[in-house]
C-alpha distance (Angstrom), angle and dihedral (degrees) to the residues before:
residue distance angle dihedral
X1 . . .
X2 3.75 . .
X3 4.05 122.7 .
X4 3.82 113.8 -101.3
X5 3.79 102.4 -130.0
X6 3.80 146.7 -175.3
X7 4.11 111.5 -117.7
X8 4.05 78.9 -120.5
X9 3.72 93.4 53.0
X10 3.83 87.0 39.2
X11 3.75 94.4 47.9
X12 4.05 85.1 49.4
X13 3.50 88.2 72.6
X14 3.69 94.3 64.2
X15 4.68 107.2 88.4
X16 3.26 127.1 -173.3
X17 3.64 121.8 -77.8
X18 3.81 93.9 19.7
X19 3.55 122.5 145.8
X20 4.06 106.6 -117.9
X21 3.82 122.8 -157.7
X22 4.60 107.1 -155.7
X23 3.49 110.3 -167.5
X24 4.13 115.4 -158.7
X25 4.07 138.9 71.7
X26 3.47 115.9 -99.5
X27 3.40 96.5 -11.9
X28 4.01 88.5 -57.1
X29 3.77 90.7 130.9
X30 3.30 106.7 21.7
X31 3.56 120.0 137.9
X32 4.11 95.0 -117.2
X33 3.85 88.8 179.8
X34 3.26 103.8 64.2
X35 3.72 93.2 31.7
X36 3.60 96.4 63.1
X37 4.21 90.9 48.4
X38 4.08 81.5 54.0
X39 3.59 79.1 52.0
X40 3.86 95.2 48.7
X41 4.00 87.1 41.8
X42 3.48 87.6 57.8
X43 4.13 82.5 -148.8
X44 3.75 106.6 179.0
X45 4.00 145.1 -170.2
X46 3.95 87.9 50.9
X47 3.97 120.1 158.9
X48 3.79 108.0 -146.8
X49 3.69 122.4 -148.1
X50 4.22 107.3 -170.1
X51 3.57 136.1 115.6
X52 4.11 102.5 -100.2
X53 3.57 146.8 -6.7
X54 4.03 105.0 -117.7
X55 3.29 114.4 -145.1
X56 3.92 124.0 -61.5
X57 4.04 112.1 -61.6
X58 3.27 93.2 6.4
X59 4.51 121.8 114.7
X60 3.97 105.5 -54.2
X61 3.89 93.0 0.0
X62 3.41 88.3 78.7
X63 4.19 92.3 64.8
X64 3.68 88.0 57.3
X65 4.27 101.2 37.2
X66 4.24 80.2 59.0
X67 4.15 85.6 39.4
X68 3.70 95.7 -127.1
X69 3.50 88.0 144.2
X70 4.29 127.7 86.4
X71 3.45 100.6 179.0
X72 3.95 128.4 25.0
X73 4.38 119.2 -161.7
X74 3.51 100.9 -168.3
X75 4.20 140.8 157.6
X76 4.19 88.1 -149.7
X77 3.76 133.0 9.4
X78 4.03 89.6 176.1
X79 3.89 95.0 115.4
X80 3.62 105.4 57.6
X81 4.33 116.2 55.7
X82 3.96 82.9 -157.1
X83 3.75 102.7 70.3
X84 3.63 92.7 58.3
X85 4.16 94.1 38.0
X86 3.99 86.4 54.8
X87 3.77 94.6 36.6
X88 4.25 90.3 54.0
X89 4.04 84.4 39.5
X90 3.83 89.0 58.4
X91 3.50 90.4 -110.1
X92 3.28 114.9 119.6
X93 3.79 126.7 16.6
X94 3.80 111.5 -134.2
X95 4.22 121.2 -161.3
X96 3.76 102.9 -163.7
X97 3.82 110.0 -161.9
X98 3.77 133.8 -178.8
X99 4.06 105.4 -99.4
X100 3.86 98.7 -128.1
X101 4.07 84.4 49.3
X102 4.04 88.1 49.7
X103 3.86 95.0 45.4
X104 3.36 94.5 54.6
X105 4.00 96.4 36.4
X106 3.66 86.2 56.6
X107 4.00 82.3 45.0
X108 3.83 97.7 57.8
X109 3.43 88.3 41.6
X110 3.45 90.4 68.8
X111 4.10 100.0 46.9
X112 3.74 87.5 49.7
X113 3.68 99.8 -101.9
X114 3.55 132.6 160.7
X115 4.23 95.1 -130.1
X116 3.42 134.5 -60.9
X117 4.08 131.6 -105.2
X118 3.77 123.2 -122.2
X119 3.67 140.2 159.4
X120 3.80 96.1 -137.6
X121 4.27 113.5 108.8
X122 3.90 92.9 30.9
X123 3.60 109.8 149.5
X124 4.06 90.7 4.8
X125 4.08 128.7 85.3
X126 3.57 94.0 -79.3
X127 3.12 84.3 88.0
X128 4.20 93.8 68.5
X129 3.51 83.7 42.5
X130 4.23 104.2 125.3
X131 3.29 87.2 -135.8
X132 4.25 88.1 65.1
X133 3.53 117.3 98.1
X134 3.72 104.5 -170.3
X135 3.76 123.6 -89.3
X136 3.80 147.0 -79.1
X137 3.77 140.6 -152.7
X138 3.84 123.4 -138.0
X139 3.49 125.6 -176.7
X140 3.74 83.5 -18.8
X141 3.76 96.2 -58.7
X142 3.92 114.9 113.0
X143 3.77 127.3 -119.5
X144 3.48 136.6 -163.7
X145 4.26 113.8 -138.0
X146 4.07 111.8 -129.6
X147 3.19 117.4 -158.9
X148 4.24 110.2 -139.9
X149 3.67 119.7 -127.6
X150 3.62 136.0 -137.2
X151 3.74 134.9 -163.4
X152 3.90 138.1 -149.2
X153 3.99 89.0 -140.9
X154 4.18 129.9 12.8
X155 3.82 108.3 -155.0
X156 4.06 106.7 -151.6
X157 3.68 130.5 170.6
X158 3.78 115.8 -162.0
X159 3.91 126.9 179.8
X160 3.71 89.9 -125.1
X161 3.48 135.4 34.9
X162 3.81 125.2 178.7
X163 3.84 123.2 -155.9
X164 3.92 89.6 -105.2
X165 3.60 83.7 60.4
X166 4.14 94.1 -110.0
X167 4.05 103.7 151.1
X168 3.87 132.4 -154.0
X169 3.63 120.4 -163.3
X170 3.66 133.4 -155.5
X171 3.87 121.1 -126.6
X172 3.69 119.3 -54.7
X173 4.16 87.6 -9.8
X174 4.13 80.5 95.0
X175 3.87 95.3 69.5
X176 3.35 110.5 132.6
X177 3.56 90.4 -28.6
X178 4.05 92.5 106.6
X179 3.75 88.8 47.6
X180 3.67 97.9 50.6
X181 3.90 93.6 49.1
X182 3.40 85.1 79.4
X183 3.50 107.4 40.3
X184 3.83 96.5 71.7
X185 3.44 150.2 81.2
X186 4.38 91.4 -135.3
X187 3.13 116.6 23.9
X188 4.23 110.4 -160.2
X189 3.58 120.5 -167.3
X190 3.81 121.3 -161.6
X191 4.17 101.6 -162.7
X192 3.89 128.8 -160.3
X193 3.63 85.5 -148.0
X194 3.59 136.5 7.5
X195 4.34 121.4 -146.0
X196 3.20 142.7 179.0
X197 3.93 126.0 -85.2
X198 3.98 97.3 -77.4
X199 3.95 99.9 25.3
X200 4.11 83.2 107.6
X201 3.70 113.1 60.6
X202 4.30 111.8 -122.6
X203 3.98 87.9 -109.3
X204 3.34 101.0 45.4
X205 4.14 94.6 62.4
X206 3.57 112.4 117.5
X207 4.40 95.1 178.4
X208 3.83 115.6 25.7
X209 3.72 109.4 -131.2
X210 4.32 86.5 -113.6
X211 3.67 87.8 82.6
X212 4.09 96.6 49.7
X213 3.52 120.1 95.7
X214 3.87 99.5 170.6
X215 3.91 137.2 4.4
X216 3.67 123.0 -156.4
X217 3.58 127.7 -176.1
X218 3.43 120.2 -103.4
X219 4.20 123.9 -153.1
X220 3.97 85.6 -133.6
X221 3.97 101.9 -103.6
């Protein structure tokens, strides 16, 4: 059974220099609790694994407006002018990586895999990307080798959270959120609403309750 937490106790758990899994799009999904206690904390020298920046002072954004963050692993940086003003100041090193590639790094980083194989970046940077490990040819198609990633702590934020830590999420709040849940040493939920064990049906789980360490409640951003 997961720990029912605070989002202070639950930010607590984030240290300096960890590497930090965000699930959401956009900040839609986010955990915005906990996120403005890391705020508060003023913890620094994180690396950030999520999909996006949103847009300055808004969910994760805020880590990297207050430059919190050393190293950024993104899909698309677009939204938020300071990424790129920090990343051409030396500030901030930024790993830009082609979303299907990401999901399923994050995904094989989870079932203990070495990486994954794909032909997305070909012929394109990804291919100096550190996160490259050369390429291979299979039935005379060419791949490029992934490597998977792992985290210290996976920040999700599900709609629903039952007390055996089973989560439900709303809409596009699941992006990579389900993923990341098991690519993590803690796993820290921040939950709209908490239930009883049976208030989400057995099909509709998204994240078993194995992978939650802690569940904090949320005030439903």
């Amino acid at each position: 059974m997961p720990k029912t937490v605070t989002v202070q106790e639950a930010a607590a758990q984030v240290k300096d220099g960890m590497t930090v899994m965000i699930g959401g799009f956009l900040g839609c999904g986010n955990p915005h609790g906990i996120i403005a206690e890391l705020v508060k904390n003023k913890v620094k020298d994180l690396t950030i694994i999520a999909n996006d920046s949103p847009k300055t002072g808004y969910g994760l954004a805020q880590l990297i407006d207050n430059k919190q963050v050393k190293r950024f692993i993104a899909t698309h940086v677009g939204m938020n002018q300071n990424v790129a003003d920090q990343m051409n100041a030396g500030e901030l090193v930024v790993d830009l990586v082609p979303q299907g590639s990401l999901a399923e790094m994050v995904r094989a980083g989870g079932g203990g895999l070495g990486g994954i194989i794909t032909p997305t970046g070909l012929a394109t940077p990804v291919e100096e990307s550190p996160f490259a490990q050369g390429k291979i040819t299979i039935d005379g198609k060419e791949y490029l080798i992934m490597k998977a990633v792992h985290a210290d702590v996976a920040l999700i934020a599900p709609h629903t959270v039952d007390k055996a830590g089973n989560c439900w999420f709303k809409g596009t709040t699941r992006n990579f959120s389900d993923l990341m849940a098991t690519a993590a040493d803690i796993v820290i939920a921040e939950a709209d609403h908490i239930v009883d064990i049976g208030g989400i049906e057995p099909e509709n789980v998204m994240v078993q309750g194995i992978f939650v360490d802690y569940v904090a409640q949320g005030e439903g951003h």
